[in-house]
C-alpha positions in Angstrom: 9.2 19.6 -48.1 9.5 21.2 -51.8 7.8 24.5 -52.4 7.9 26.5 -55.1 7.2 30.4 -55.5 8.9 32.7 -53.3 5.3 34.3 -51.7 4.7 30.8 -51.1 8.0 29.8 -49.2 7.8 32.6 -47.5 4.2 32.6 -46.3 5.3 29.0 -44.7 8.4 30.5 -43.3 6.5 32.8 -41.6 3.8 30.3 -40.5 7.0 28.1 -38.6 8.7 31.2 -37.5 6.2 33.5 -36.7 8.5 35.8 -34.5 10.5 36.5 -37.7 7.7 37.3 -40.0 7.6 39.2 -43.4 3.7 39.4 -43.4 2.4 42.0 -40.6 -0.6 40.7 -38.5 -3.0 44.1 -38.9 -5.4 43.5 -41.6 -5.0 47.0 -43.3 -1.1 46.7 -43.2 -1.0 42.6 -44.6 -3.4 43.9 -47.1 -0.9 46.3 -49.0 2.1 44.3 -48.0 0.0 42.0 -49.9 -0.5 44.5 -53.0 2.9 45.5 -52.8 4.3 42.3 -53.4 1.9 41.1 -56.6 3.0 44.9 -57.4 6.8 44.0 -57.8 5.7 40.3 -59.2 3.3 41.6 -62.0 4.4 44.9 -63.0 8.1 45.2 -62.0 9.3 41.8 -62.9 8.4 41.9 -66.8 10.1 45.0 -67.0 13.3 44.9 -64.4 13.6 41.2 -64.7 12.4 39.5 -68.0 13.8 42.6 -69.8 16.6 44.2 -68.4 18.5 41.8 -66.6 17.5 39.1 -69.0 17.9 41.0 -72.0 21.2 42.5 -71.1 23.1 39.3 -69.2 21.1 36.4 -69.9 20.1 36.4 -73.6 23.8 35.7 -75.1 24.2 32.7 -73.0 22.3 30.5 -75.2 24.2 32.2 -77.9 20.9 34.8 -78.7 21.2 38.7 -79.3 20.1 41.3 -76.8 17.6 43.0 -78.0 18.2 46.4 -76.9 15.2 48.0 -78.7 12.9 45.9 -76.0 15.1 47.3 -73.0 14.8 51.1 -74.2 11.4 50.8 -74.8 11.0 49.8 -71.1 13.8 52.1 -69.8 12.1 55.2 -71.5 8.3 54.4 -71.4 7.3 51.6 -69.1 9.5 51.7 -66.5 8.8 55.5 -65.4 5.6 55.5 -64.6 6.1 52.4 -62.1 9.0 54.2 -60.3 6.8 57.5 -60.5 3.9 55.5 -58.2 6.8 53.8 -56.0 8.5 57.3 -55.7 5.0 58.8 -54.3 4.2 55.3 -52.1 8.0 55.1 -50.5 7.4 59.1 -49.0 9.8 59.6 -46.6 9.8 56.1 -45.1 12.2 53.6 -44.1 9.9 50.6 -45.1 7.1 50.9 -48.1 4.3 49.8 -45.3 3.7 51.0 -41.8 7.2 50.6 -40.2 8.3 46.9 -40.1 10.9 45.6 -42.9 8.5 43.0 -44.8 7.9 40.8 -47.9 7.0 43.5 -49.7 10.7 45.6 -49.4 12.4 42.1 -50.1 10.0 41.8 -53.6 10.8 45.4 -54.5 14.1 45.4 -54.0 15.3 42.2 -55.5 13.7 43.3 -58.8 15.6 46.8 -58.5 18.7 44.4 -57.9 17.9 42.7 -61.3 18.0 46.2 -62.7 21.3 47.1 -61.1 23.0 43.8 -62.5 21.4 44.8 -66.1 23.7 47.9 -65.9 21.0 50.6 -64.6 20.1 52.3 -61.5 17.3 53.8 -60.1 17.9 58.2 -61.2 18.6 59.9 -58.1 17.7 63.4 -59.4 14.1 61.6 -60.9 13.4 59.3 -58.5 15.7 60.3 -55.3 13.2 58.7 -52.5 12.6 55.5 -54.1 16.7 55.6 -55.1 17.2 56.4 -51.2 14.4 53.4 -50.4 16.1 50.9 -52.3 19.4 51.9 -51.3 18.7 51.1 -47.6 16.9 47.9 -48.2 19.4 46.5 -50.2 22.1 47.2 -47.7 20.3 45.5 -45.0 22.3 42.4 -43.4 19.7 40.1 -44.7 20.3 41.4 -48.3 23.6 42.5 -48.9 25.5 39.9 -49.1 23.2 38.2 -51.2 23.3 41.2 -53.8 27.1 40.9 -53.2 27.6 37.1 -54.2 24.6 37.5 -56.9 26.5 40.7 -58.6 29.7 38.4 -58.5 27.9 35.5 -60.3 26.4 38.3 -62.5 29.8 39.5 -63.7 31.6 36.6 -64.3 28.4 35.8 -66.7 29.5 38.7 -68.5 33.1 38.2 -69.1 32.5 34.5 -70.2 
């Protein structure tokens, strides 16, 4: 079987291993599981992903410029009001919906983990709940190591 798209894979994943699932059964919880996810894909990933991490590791392997104009632009102005909403979703929880781990912590914090290897955090003093959020998620046993080996691969990009 070949699948592509991660929401995809991991809506089949779930389906075989239903006692491991990232997608809650209650329809109110599923629902903004749901939201957050297309939340991280559509609105983070241009800005966390495509610009920062790509911008700042990716765009000299093919021997281009980074264009750091494009990543202060998204630093400064776009990326604030997204961690703004995120800070005011997270609250004081463990998990950004009801209080299971799901899909939707893995999709938020794998693009804060693109922003991490692009040489920026998440501000503590702006945003400490969504820094305190994604700290915890990222240090669970199903993600940490993955981060680990990814920052590894991420710095021996950039000292090629």
């Amino acid at each position: 079987l070949v699948l592509a798209d991660s929401s995809i894979i991991c809506t089949y994943l779930d389906n075989k291993y239903p006692a491991n699932s990232l997608h809650p059964l209650e329809p109110v919880a599923l629902a903004k599981v749901q939201w957050f996810e297309k939340f991280a894909d559509y609105e983070l990933a241009p800005l966390l992903t495509f610009t920062v991490f790509r911008q700042r590791v990716l765009a000299g392997l093919r021997g281009g410029q980074t264009d750091e104009a494009a990543v202060q632009t998204a630093l400064k102005e776009k990326i604030p009001p997204l961690f703004d909403y995120l800070e005011k979703a997270v609250k004081d929880k463990e998990f950004i919906v009801a209080d299971a781990f799901s899909i939707a912590d893995v999709a938020i914090a794998v693009q804060i983990a693109n922003l991490g290897y692009g040489g920026e955090t998440v501000d503590e003093f702006r945003w400490p709940t969504l820094a305190r959020y994604a700290k915890g998620i990222q240090s669970r046993p199903s993600l940490q190591p993955l981060i680990d080996e990814e920052s590894q691969i991420v710095a021996k990009i950039r000292n090629r």
